[in-house]
C-alpha positions as CSV (number, residue, x, y, z in Angstrom):
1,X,132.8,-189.7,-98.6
2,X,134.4,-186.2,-99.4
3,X,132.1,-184.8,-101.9
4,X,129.4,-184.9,-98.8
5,X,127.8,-187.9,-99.8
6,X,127.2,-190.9,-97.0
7,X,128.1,-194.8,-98.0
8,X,124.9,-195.2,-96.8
9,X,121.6,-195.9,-99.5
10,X,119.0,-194.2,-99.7
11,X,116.7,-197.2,-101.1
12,X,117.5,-199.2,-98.0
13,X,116.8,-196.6,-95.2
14,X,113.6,-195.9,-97.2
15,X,112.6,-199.7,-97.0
16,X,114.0,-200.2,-93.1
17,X,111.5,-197.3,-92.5
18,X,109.1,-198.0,-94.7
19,X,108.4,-202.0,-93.1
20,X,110.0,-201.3,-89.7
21,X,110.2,-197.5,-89.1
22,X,108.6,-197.2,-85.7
23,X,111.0,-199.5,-84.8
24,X,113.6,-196.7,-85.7
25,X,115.8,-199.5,-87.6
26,X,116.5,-196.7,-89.9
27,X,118.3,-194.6,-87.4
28,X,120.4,-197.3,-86.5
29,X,121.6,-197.8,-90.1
30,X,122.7,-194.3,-90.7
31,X,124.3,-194.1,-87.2
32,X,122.0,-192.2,-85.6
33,X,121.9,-194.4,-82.7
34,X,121.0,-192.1,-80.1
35,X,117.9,-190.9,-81.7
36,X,117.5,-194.8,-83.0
37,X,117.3,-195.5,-79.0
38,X,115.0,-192.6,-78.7
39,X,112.8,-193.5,-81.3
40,X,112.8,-197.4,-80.2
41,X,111.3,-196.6,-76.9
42,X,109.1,-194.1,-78.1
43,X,108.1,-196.3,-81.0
44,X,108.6,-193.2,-83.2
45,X,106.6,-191.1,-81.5
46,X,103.5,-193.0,-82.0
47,X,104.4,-193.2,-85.9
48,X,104.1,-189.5,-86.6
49,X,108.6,-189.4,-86.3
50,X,108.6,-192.1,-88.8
51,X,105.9,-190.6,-90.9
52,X,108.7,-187.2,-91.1
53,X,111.3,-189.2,-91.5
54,X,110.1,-191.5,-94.3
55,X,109.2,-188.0,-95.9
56,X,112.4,-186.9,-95.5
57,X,114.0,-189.8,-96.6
58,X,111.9,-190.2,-99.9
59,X,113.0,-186.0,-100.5
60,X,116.3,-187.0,-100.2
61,X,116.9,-184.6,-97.3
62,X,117.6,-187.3,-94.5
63,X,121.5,-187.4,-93.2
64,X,123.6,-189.7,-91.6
65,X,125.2,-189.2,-88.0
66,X,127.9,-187.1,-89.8
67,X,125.3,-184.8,-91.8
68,X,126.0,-186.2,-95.0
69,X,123.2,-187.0,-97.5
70,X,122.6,-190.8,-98.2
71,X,123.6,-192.2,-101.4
72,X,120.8,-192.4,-104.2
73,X,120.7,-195.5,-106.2
C-alpha cells in the first residue's frame, strides 16, 4: 500500500507463528522467503528466531519483504 502499510495481517502471521513458527510459515506469508528457507532448515534457530519474531510481531514491529508494517485488524 502507499501509506506504508503491507496487505498482509498481523493476526494471521501472529497465529502462523504462534502454532507453526519454527517452521518459519510466517516468513513465507510476508514474503520473506529467503529467511522462511533459512529459518525452515534451521527450524528457527532452535526456536529462540521464532521466539523474536513472535515478539516482534505481537509489538507490531515485524515487516514484509518490502519493509512495510503488517496490517492490524
Amino acid at each position: 500500500m502507499a501509506d506504508g502499510t503491507s496487505d498482509k495481517s498481523n493476526t494471521v502471521a501472529l497465529l502462523l507463528c504462534l502454532f507453526i513458527g519454527i517452521l518459519g510459515v510466517h516468513r513465507f506469508y510476508v514474503g520473506k522467503v529467503g529467511t522462511g528457507i533459512l529459518h525452515l532448515v534451521t527450524l528457527g534457530v532452535l526456536g529462540i528466531w521464532t521466539l523474536v519474531d513472535l515478539i516482534m510481531i505481537i509489538l507490531q514491529k515485524f515487516t514484509d519483504s518490502e519493509g512495510n508494517t503488517l496490517k492490524f485488524n
